[in-house]
C-alpha positions in Angstrom: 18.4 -30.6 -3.7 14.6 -30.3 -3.8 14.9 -27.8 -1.0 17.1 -25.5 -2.9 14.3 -25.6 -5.7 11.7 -25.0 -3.7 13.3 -22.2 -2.1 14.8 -20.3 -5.6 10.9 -20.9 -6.9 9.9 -19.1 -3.6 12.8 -16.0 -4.2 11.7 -15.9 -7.9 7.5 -15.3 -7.0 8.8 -12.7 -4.5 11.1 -10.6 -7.1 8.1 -11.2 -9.7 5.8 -9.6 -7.1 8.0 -6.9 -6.0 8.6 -5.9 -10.0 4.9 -5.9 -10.4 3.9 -3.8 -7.6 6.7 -1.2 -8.6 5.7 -0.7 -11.7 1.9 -0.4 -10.5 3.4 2.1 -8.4 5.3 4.1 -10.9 1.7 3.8 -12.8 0.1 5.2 -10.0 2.3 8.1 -9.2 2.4 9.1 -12.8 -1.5 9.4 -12.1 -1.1 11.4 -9.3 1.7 13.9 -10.2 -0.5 14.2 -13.7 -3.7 15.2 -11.6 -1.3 17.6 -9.1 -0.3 19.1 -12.4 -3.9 20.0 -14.2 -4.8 21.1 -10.2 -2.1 23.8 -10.8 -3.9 24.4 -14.0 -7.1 25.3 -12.8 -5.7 27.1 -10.1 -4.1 29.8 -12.5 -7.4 29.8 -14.3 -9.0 30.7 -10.9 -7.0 32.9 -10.0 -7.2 34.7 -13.7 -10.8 34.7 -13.2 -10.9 35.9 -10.0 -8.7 38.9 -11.2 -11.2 39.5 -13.8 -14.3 40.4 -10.8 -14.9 44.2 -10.3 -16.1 45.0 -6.9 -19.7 46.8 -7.3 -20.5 50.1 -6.2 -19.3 51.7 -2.6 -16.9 49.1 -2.4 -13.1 50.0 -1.2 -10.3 48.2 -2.6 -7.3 47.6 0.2 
């Protein structure tokens, strides 16, 4: 009987730790797909500011 204890305490850290790390995960993720998001941000600002750059003098556009 103790052995069947022991091992369902074992089973019930594991889940516990596999619930915690996927949330940390999920938590992580959101951070990541968040900072993919504002990237695409600042890329359209660059891009708008780049559009905004006349070439100087004696300079051929293609």
């Amino acid at each position: 009987m103790n052995w069947v204890l022991i091992f369902g305490l074992i089973a019930l850290g594991g889940l516990i730790t596999t619930v915690s790390f996927a949330v940390w995960l999920w938590h992580k993720a959101s951070d990541v797909f968040s900072e993919v998001k504002m990237l695409g941000t600042r890329a359209g600002e660059l891009s708008a500011l780049l559009a905004q750059i006349e070439p100087g003098p004696g300079v051929r556009r293609p």
